[in-house]
N, CA, C and O atoms as a CHARMM CRD file, in Angstrom:
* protein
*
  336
    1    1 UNK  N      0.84000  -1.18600   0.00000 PROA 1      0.00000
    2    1 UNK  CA     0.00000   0.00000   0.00000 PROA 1      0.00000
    3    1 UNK  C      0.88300   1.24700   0.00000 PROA 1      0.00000
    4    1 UNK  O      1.95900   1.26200   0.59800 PROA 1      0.00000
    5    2 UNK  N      0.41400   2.27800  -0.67300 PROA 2      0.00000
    6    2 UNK  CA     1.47600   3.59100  -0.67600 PROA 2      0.00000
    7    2 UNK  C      0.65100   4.40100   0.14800 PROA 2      0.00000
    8    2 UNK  O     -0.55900   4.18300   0.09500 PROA 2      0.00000
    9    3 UNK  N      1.00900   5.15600   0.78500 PROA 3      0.00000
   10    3 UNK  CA     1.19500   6.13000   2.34900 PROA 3      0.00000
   11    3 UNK  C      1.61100   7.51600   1.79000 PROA 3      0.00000
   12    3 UNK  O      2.82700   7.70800   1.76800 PROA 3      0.00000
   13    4 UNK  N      0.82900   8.50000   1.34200 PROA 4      0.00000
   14    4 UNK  CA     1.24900   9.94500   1.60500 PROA 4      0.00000
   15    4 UNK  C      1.98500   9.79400   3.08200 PROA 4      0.00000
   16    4 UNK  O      1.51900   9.27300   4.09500 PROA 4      0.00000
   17    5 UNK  N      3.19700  10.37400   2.90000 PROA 5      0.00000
   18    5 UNK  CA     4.20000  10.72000   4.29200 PROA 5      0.00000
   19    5 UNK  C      3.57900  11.69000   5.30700 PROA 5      0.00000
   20    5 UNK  O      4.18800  11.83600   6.36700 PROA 5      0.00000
   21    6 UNK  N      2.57400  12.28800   5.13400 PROA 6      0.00000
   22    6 UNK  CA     1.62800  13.19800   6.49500 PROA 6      0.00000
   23    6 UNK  C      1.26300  12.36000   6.93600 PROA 6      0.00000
   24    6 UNK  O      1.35800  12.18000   8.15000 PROA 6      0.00000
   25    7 UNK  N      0.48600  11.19200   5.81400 PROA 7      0.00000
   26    7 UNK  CA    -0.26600   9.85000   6.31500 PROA 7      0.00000
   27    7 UNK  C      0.37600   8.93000   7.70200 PROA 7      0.00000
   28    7 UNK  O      0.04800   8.55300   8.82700 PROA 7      0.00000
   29    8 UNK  N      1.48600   8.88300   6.75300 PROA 8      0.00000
   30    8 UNK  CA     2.43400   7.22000   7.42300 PROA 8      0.00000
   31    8 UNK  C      3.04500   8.50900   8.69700 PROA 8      0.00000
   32    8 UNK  O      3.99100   8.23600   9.43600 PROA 8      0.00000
   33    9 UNK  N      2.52200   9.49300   8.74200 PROA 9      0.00000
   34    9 UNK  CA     3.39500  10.35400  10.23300 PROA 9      0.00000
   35    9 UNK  C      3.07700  10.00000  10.85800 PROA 9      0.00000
   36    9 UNK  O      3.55700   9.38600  11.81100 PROA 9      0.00000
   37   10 UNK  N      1.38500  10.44200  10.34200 PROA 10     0.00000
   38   10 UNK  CA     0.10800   9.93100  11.71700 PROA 10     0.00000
   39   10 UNK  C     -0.23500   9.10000  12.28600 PROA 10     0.00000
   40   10 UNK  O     -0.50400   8.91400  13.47300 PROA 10     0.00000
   41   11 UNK  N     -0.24500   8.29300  11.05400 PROA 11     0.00000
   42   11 UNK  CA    -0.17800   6.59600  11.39100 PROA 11     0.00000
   43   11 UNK  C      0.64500   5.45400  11.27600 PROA 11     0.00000
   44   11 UNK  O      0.27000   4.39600  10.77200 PROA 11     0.00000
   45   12 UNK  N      1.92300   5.69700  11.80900 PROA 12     0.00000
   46   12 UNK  CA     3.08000   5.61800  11.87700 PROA 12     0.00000
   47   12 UNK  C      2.89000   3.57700  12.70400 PROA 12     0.00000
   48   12 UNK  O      3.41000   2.50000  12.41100 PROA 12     0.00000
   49   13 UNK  N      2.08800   3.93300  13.54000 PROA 13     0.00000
   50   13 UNK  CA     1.92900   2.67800  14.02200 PROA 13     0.00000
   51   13 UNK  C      1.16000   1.39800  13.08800 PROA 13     0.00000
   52   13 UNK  O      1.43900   0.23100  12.81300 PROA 13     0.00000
   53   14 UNK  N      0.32300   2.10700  12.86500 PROA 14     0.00000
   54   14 UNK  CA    -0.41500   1.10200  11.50000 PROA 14     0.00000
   55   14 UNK  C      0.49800   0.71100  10.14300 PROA 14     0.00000
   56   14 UNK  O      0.37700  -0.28500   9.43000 PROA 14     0.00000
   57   15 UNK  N      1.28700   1.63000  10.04200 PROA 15     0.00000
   58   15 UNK  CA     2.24000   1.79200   9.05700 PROA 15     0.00000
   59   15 UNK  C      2.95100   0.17000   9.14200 PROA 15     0.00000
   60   15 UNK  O      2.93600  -0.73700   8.30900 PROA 15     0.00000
   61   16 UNK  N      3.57400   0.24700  10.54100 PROA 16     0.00000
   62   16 UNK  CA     4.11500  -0.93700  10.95300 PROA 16     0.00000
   63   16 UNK  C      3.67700  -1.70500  10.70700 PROA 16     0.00000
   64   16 UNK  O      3.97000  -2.39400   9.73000 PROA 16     0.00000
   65   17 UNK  N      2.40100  -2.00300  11.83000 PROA 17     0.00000
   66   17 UNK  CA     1.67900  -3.18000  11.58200 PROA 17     0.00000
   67   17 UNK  C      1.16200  -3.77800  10.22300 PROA 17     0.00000
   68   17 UNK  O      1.13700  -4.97000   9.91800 PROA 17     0.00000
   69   18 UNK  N      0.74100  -2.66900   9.44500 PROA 18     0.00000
   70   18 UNK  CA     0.61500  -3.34200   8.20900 PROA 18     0.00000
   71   18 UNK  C      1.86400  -4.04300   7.49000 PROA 18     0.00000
   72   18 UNK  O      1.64900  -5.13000   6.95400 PROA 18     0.00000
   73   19 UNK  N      3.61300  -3.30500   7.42200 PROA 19     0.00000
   74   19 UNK  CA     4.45400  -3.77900   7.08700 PROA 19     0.00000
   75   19 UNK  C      4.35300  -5.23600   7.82900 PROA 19     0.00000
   76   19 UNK  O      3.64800  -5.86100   7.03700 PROA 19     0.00000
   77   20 UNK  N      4.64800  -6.08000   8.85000 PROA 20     0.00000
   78   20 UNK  CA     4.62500  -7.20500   9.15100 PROA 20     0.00000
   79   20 UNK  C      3.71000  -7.88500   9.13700 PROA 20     0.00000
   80   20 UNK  O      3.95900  -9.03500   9.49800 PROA 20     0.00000
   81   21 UNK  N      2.30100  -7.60900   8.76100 PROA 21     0.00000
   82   21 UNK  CA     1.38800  -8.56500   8.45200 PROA 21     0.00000
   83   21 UNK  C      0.99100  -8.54500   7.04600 PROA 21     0.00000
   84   21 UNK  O      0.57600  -9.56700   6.49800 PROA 21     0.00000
   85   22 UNK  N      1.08900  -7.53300   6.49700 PROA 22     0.00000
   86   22 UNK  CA     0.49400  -7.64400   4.88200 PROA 22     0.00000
   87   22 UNK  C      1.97000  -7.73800   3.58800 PROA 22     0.00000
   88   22 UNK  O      2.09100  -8.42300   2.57300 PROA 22     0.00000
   89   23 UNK  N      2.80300  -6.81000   4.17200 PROA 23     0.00000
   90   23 UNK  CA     4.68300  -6.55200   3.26500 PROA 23     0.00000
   91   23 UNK  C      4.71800  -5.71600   3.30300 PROA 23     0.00000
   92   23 UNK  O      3.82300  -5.24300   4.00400 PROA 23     0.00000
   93   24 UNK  N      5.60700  -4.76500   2.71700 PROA 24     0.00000
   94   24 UNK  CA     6.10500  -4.21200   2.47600 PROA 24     0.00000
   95   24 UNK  C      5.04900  -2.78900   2.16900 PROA 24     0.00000
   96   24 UNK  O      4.23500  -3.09100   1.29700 PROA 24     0.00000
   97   25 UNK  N      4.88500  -1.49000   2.61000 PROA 25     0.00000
   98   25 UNK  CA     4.65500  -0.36100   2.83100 PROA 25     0.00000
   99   25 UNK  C      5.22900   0.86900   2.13900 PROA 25     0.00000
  100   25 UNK  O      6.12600   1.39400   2.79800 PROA 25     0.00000
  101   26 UNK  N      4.96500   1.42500   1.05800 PROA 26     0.00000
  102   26 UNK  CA     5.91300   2.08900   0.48400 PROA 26     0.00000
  103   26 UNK  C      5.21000   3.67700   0.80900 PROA 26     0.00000
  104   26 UNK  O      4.07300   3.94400   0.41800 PROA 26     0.00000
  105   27 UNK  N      6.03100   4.63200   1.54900 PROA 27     0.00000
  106   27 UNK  CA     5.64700   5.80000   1.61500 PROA 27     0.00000
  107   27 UNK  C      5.89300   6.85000   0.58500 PROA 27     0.00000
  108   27 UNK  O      7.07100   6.81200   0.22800 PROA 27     0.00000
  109   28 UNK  N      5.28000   7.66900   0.05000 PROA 28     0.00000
  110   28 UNK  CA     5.28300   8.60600  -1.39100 PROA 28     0.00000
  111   28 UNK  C      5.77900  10.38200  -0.74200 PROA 28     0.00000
  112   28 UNK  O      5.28000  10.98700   0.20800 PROA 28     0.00000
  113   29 UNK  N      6.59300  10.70400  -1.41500 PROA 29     0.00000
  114   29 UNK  CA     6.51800  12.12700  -1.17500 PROA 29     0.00000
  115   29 UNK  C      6.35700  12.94100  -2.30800 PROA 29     0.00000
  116   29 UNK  O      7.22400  12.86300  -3.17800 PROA 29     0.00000
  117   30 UNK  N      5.29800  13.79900  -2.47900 PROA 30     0.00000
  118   30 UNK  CA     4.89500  14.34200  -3.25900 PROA 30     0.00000
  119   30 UNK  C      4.29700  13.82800  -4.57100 PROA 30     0.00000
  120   30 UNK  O      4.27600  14.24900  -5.72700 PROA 30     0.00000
  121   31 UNK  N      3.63900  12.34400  -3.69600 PROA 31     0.00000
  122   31 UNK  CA     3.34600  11.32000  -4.97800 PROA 31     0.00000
  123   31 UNK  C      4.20300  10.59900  -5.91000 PROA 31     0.00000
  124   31 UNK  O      3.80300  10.03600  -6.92900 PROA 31     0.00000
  125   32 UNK  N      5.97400  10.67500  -5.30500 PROA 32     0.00000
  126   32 UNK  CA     6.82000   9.64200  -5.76900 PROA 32     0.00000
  127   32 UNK  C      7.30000   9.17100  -4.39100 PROA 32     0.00000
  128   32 UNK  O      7.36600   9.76800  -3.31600 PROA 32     0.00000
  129   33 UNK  N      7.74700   7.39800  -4.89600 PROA 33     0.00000
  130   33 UNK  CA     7.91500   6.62600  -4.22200 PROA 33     0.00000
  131   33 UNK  C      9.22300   6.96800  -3.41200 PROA 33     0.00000
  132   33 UNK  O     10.28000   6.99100  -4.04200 PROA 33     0.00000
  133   34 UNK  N      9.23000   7.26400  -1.91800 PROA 34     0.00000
  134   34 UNK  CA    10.43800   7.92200  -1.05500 PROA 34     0.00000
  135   34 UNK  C     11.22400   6.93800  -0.37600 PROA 34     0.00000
  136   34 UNK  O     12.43100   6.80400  -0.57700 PROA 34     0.00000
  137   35 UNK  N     10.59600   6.28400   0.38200 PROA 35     0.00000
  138   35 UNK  CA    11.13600   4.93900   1.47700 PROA 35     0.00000
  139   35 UNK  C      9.92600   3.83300   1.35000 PROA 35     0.00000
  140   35 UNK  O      8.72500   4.00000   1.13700 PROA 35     0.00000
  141   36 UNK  N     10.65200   2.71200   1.55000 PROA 36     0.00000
  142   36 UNK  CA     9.58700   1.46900   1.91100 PROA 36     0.00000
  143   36 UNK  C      9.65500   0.91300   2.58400 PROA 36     0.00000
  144   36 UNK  O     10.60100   0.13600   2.45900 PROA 36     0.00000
  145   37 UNK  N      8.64000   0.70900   4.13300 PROA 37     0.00000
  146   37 UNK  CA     9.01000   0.45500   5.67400 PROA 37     0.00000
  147   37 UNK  C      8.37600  -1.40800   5.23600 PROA 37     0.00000
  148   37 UNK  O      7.31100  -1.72200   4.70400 PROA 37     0.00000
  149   38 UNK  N      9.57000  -2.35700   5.73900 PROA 38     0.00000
  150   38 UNK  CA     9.26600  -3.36300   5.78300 PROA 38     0.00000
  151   38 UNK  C      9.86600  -3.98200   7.22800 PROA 38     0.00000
  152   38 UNK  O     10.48300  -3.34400   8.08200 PROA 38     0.00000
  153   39 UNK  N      9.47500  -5.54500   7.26100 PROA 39     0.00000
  154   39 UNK  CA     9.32100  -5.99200   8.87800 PROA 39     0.00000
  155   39 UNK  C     10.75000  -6.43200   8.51900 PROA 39     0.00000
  156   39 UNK  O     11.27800  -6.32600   7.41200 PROA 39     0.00000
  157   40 UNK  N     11.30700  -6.96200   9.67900 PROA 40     0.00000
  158   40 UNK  CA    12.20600  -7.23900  10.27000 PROA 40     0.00000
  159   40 UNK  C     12.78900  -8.58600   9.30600 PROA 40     0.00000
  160   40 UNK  O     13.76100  -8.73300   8.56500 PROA 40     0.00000
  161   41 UNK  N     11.91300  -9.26000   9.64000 PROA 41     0.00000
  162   41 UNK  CA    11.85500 -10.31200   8.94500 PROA 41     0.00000
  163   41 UNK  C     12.25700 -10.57800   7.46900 PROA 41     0.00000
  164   41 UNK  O     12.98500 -11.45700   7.00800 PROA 41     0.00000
  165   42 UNK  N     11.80600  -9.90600   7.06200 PROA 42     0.00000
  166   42 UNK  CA    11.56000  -9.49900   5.51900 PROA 42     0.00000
  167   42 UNK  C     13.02900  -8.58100   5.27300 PROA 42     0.00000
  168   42 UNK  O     13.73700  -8.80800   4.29200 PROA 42     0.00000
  169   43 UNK  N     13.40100  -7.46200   6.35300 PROA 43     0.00000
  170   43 UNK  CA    14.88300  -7.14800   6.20800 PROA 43     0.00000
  171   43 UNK  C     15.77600  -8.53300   6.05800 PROA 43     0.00000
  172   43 UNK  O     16.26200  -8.90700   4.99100 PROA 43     0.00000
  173   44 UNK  N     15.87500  -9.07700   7.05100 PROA 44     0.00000
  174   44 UNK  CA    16.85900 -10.27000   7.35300 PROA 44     0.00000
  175   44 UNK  C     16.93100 -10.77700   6.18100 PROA 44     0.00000
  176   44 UNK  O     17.94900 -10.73000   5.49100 PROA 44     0.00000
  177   45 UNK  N     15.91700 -11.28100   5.86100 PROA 45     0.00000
  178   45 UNK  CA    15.68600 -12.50800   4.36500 PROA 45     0.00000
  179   45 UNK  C     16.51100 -11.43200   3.27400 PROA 45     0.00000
  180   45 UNK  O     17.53900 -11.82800   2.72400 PROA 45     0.00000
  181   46 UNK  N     16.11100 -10.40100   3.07900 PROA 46     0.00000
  182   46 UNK  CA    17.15500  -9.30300   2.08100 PROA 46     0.00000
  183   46 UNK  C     18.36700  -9.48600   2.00700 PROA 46     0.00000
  184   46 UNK  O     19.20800  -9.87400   1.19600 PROA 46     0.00000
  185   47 UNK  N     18.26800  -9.03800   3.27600 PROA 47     0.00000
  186   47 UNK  CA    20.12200  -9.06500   3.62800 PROA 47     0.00000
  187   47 UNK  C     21.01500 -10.66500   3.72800 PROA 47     0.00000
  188   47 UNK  O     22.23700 -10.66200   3.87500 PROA 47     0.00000
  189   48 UNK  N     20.40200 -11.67300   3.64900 PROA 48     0.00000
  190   48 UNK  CA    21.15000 -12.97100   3.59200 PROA 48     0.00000
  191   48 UNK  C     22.00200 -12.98600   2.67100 PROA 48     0.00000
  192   48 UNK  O     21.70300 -12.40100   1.63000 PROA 48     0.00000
  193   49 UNK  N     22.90200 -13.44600   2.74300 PROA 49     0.00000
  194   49 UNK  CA    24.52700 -13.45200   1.69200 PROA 49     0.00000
  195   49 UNK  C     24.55500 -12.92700   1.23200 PROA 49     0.00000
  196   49 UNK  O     24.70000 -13.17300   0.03400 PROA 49     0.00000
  197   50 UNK  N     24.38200 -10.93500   1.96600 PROA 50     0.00000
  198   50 UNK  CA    24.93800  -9.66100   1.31100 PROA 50     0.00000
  199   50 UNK  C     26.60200  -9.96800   2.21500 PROA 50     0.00000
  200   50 UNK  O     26.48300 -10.65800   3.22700 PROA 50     0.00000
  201   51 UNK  N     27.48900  -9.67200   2.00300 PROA 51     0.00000
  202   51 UNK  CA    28.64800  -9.64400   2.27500 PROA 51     0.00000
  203   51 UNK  C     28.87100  -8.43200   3.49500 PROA 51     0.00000
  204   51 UNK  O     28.39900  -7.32600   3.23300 PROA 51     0.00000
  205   52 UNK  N     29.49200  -8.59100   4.65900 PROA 52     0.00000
  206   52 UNK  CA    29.40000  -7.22900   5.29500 PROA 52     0.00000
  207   52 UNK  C     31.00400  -6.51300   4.45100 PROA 52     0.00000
  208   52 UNK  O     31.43300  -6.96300   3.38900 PROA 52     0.00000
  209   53 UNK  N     31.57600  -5.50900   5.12300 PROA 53     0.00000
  210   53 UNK  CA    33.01500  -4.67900   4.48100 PROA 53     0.00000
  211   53 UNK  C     33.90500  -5.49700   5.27700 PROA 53     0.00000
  212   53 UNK  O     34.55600  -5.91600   4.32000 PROA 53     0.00000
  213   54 UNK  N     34.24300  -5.84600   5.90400 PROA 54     0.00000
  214   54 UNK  CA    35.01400  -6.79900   6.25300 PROA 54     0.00000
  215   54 UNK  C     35.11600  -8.39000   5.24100 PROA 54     0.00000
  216   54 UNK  O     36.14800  -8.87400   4.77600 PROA 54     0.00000
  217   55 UNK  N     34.18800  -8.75000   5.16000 PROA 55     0.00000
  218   55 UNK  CA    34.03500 -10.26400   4.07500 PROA 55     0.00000
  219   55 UNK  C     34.74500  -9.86500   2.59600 PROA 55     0.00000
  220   55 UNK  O     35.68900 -10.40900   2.02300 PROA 55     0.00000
  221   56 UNK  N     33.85800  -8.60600   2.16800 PROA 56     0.00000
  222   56 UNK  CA    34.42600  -7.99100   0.93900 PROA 56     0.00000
  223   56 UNK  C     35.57100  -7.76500   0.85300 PROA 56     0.00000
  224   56 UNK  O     36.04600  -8.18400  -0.20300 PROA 56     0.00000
  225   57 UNK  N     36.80800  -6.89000   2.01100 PROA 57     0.00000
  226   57 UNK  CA    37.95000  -6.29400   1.91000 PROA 57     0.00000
  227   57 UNK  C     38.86800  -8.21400   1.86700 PROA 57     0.00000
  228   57 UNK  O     40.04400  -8.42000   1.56800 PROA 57     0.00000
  229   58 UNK  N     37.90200  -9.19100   2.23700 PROA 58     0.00000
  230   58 UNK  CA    38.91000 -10.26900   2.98300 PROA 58     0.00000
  231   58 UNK  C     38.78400 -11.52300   1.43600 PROA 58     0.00000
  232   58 UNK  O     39.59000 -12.39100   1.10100 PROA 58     0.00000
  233   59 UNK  N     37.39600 -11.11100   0.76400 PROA 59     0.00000
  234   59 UNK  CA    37.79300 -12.28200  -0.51900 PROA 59     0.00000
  235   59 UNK  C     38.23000 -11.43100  -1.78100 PROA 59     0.00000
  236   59 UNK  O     37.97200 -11.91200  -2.88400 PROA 59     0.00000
  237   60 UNK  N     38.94800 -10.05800  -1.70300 PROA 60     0.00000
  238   60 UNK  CA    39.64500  -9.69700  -2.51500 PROA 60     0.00000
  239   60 UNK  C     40.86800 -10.42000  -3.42300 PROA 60     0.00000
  240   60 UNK  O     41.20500 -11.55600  -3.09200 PROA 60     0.00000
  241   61 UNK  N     41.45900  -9.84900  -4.43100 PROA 61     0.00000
  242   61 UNK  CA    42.53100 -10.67400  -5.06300 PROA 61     0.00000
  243   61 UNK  C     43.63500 -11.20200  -4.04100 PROA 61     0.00000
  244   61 UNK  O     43.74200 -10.55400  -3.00000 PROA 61     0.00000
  245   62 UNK  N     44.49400 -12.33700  -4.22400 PROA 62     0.00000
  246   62 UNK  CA    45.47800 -12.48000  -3.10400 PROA 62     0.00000
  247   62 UNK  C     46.50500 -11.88000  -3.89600 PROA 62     0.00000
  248   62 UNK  O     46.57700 -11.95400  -5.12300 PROA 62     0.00000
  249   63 UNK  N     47.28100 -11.29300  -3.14900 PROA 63     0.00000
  250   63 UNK  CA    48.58200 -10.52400  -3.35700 PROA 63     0.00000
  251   63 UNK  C     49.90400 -11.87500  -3.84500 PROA 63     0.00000
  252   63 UNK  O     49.87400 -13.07200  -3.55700 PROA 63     0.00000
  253   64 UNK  N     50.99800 -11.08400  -4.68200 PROA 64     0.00000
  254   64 UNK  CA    51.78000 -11.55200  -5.57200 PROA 64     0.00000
  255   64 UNK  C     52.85400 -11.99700  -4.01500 PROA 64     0.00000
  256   64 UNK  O     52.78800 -11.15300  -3.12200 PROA 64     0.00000
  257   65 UNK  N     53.63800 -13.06100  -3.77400 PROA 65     0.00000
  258   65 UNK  CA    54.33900 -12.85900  -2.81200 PROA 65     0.00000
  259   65 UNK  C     55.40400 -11.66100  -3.12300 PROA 65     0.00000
  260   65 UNK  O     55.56800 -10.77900  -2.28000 PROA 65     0.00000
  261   66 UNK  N     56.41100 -11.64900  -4.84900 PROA 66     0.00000
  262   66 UNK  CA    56.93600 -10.01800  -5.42200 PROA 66     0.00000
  263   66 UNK  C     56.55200  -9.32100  -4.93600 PROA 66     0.00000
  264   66 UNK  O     57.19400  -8.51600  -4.26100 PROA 66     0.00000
  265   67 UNK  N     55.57900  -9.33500  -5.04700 PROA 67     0.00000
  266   67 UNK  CA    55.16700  -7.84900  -4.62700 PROA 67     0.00000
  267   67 UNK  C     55.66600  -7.48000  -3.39800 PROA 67     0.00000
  268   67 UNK  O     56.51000  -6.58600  -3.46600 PROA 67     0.00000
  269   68 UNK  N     55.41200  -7.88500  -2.30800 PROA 68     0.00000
  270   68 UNK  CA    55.34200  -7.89000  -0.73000 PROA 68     0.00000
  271   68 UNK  C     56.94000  -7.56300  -0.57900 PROA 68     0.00000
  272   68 UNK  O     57.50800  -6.59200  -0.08000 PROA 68     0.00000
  273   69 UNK  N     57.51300  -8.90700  -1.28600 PROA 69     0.00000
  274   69 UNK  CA    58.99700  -8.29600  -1.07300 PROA 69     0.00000
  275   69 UNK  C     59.62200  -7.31100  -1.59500 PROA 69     0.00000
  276   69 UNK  O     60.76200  -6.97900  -1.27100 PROA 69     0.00000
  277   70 UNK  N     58.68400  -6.56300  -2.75000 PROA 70     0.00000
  278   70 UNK  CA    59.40200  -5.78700  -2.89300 PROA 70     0.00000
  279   70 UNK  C     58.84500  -4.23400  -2.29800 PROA 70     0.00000
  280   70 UNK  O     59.27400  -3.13100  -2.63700 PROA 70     0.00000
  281   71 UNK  N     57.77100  -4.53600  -1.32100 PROA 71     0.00000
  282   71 UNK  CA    57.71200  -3.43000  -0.49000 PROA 71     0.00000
  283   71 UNK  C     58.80500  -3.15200   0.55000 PROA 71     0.00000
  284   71 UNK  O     59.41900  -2.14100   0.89100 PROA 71     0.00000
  285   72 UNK  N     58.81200  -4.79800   1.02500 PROA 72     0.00000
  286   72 UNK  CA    59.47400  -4.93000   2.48200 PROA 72     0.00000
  287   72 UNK  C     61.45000  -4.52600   2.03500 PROA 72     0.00000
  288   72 UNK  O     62.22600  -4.64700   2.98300 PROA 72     0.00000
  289   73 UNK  N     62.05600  -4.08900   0.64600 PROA 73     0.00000
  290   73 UNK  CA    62.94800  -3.84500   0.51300 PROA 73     0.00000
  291   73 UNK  C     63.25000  -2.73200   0.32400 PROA 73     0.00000
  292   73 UNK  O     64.39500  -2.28200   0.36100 PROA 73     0.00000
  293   74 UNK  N     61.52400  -1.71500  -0.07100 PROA 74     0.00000
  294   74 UNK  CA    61.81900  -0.26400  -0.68000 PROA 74     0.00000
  295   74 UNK  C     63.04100   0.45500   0.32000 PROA 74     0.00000
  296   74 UNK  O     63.38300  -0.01200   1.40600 PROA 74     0.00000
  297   75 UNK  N     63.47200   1.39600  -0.15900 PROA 75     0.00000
  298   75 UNK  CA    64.59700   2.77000   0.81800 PROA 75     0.00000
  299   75 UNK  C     63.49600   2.69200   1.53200 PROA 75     0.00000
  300   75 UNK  O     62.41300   2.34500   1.06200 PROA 75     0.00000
  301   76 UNK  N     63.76000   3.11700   3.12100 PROA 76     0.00000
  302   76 UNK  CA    62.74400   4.34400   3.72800 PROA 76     0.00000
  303   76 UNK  C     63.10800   5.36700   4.17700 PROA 76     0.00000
  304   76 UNK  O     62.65300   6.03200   5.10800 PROA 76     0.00000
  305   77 UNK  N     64.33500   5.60200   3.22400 PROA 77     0.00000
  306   77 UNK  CA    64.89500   7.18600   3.81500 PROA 77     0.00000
  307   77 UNK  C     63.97000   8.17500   3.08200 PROA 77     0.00000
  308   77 UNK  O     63.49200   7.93200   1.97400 PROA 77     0.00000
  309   78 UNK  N     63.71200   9.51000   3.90100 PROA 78     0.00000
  310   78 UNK  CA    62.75700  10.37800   3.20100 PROA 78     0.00000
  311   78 UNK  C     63.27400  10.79700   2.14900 PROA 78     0.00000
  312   78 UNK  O     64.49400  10.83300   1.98600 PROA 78     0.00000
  313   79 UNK  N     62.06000  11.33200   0.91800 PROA 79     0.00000
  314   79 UNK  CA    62.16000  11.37500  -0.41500 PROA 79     0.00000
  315   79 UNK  C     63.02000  12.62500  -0.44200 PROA 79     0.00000
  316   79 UNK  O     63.89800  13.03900  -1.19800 PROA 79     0.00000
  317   80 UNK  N     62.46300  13.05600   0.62400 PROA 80     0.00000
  318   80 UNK  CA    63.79200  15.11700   0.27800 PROA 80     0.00000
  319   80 UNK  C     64.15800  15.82600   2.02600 PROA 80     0.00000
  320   80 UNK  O     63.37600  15.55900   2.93900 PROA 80     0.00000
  321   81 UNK  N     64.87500  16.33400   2.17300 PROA 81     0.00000
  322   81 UNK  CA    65.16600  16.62900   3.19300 PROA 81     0.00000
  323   81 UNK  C     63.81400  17.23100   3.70500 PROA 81     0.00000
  324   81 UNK  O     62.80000  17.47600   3.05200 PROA 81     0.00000
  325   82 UNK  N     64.13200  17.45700   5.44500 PROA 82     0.00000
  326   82 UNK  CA    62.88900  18.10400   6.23300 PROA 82     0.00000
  327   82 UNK  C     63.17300  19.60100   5.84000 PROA 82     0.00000
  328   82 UNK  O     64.28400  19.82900   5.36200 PROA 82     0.00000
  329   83 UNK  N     62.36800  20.55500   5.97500 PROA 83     0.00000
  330   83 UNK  CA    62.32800  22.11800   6.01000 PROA 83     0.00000
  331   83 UNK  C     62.74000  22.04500   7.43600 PROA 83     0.00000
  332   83 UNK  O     62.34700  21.16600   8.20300 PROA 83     0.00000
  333   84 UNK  N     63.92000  23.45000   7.89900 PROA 84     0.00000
  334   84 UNK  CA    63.99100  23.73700   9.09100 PROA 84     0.00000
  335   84 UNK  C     63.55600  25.18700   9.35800 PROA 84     0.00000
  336   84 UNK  O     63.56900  25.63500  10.50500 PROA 84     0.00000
């Protein structure tokens, strides 16, 4: 059901209740579609084997072992003297 947003203010509680017993609730602003309040439930099931930023940063490419060594050999003397 779509909800003018004065609507879903007022009835913010029904709003709910309808999201967990009927689905998904889509509120309109200015007669386009703005947010869509759904249950909990219905989040979870969404979100199943979305990856969090940690999973993502961790099944990235694996690194060259070259490579590594040739960080761990760079100079680390600074590139130009300090300003005094």
């Amino acid at each position: 059901m779509d909800w003018p947003l004065q609507d879903a203010k007022n009835q913010f509680s029904k709003v709910v209740r309808r999201a967990r017993e009927e689905g998904p609730q889509v509120v309109t602003l200015r007669g386009v579609p703005a947010v869509v309040v759904l249950s909990a439930e219905e989040y979870t099931a969404l979100r199943a084997g979305t990856p969090n930023m940690i999973d993502a940063l961790l099944s990235g490419p694996t690194w060259d072992d070259d490579l590594v060594d040739d960080v761990q050999r760079r100079d680390k003397s600074p590139s130009r003297a300090p300003a005094l």
